[in-house]
N, C-alpha and C positions, 0 to 999 in steps of 0.2 A: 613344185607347188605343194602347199602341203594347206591338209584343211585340220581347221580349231574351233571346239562347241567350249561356252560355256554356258554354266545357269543364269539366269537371269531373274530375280527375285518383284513382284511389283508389279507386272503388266498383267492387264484383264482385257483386254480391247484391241482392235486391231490399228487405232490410232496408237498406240503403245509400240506396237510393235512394229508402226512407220517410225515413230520419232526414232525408235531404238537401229534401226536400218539404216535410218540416213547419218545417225551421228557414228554408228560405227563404220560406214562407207567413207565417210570425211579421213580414216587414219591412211596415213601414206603405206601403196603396196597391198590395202585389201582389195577385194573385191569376191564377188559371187555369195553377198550378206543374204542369210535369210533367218528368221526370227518364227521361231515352233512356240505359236503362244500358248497353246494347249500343252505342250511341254515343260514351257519356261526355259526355252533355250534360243541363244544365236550363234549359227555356225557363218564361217567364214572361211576364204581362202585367203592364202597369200604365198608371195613368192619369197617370202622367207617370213622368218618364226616375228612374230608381231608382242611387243612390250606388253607385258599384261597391264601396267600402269596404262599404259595408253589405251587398250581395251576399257578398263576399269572408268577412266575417264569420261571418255565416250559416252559411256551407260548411263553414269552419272550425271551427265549434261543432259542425256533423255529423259534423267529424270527416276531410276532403277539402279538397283542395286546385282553387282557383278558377284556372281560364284567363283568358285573353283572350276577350271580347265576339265574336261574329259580327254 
């Protein structure tokens, strides 16, 4: 398993950081999403390394815009 944060630019609310949760729980093989809105970050697990296009996607269907990996 290996865990992935990135930034996440746009949310102010904790409705922000539902939508952003659930669309990135939708990628195949994540799970354990949690979204640090005070941070501006979504970390995730997964059972192998996850497409950041598909990350990026995700965010963008939530409506937010993806950073860069930590």
């Amino acid at each position: 398993m290996q865990t992935t944060t990135y930034p996440v630019t746009g949310m102010t609310c904790g409705h922000c950081a539902t939508s952003v949760t659930a669309e990135v729980s939708r990628i195949p093989g994540v799970s354990d999403v949690t979204v640090d809105l005070a941070g501006g970050t979504v970390t995730f697990t997964s059972a192998t390394a996850v497409d950041r296009e598909a990350v990026r996607a995700a965010v963008d269907e939530a409506g937010y815009e993806l950073g860069d990996a930590s």
